[in-house]
C-alpha positions as CSV (number, residue, x, y, z in Angstrom):
1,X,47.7,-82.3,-38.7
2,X,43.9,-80.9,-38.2
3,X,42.2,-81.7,-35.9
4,X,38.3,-82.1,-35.5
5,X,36.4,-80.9,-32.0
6,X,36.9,-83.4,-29.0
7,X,34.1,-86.1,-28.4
8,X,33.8,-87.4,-25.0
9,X,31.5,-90.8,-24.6
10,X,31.2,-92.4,-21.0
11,X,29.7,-95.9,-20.5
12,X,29.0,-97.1,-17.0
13,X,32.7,-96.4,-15.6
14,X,34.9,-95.9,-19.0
15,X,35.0,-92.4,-20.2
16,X,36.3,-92.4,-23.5
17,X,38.2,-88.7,-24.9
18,X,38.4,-88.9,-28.6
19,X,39.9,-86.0,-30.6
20,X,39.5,-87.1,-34.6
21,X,42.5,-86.0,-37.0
22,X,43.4,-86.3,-40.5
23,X,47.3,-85.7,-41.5
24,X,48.1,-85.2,-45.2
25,X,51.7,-85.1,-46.1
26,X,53.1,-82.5,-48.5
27,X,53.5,-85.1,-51.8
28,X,50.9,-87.2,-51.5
29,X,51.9,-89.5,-54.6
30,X,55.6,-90.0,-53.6
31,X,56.2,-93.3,-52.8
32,X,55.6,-94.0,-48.8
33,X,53.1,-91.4,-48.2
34,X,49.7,-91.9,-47.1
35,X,47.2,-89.9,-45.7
36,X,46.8,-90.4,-42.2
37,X,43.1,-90.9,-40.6
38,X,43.0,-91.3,-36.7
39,X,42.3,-90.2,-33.4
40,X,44.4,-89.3,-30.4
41,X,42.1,-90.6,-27.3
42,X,42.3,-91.2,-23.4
43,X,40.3,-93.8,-22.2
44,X,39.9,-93.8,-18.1
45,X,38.4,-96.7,-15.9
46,X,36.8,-95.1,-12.4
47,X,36.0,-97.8,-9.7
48,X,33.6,-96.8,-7.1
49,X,34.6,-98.2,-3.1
50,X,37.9,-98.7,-1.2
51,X,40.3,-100.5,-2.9
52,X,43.8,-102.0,-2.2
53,X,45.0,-103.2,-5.7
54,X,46.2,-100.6,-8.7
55,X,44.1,-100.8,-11.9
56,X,46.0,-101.2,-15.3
57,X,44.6,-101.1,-19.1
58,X,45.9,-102.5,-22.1
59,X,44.8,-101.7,-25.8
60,X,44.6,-103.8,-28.4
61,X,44.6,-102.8,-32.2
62,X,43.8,-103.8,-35.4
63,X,45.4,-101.6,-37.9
64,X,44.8,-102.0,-41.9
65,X,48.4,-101.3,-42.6
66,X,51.5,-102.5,-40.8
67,X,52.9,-99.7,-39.2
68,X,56.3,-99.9,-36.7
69,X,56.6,-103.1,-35.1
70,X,52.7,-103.7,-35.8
71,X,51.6,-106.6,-37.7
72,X,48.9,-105.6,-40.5
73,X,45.2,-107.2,-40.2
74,X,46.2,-108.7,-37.4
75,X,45.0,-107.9,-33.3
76,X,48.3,-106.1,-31.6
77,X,48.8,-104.7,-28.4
78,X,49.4,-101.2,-29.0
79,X,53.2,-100.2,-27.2
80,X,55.0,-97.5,-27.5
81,X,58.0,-99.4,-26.3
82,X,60.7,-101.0,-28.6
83,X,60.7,-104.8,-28.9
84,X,63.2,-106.6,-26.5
85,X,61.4,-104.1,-24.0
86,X,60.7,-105.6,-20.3
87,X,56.9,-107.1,-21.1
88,X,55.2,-104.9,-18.4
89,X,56.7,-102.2,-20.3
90,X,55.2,-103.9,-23.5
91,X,51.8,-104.4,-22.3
92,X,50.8,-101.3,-19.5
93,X,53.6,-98.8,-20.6
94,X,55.9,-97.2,-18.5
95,X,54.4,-94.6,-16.4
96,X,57.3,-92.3,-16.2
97,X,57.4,-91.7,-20.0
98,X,55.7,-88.3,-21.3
99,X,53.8,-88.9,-25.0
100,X,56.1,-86.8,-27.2
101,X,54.0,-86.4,-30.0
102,X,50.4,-84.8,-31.2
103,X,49.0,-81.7,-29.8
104,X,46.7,-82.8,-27.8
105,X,48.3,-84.8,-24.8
106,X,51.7,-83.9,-25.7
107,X,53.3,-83.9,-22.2
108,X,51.0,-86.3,-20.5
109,X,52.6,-89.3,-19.0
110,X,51.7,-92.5,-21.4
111,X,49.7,-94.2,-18.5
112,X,48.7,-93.8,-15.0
113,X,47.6,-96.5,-12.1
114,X,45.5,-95.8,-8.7
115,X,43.5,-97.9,-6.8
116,X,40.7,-96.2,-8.1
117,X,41.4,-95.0,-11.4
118,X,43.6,-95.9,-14.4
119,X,44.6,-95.0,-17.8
120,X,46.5,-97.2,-20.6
């Protein structure tokens, strides 16, 4: 996988971390194979001011091809939980599970929920 230099974008209280990719596999014409053109990201929502109730995000998708349990050309929530899953698990992640692949936020737990800050 290679990737291209991190882009950070904020807009009023998102920040959006973008770090571009493209993976080619080793036979690009056996059947199954694509090349792969994406981004690993973090988007994170700041409130300003007390506040008593936890923040959670959700990201919806719309890929080209139908990849996993996602259903091509159509809007999906993105999960990273099999189906059958508890749906709070489905829709906001479980915040004890680490992302196990990429380089860049290998290790990082798949979400994360304060009163004052949140990530999907």
């Amino acid at each position: 996988m290679t990737y291209f230099p991190k882009q950070k974008f904020t807009c009023d209280n998102f920040t959006l971390e973008v770090f571009p990719f493209v993976n080619q596999p080793e036979n690009v014409f056996e059947d199954g194979n694509a090349i792969q053109y994406g981004a690993d990201f973090k988007i994170v929502f700041n409130r300003q001011g007390k506040q008593t109730n936890n923040l959670r995000l959700l990201q919806f998708i719309l890929p080209q091809t139908a990849v996993g349990w996602n259903t091509a050309n159509s809007l999906n929530i993105d999960k990273h939980v099999a189906d059958g899953a508890p749906i709070v698990d489905c829709l906001y992640g479980d915040p004890a599970i680490q992302i196990n692949y990429g380089d860049k936020y290998k290790g990082e737990f798949v979400c994360g929920s304060g009163t004052n800050s949140c990530f999907p």
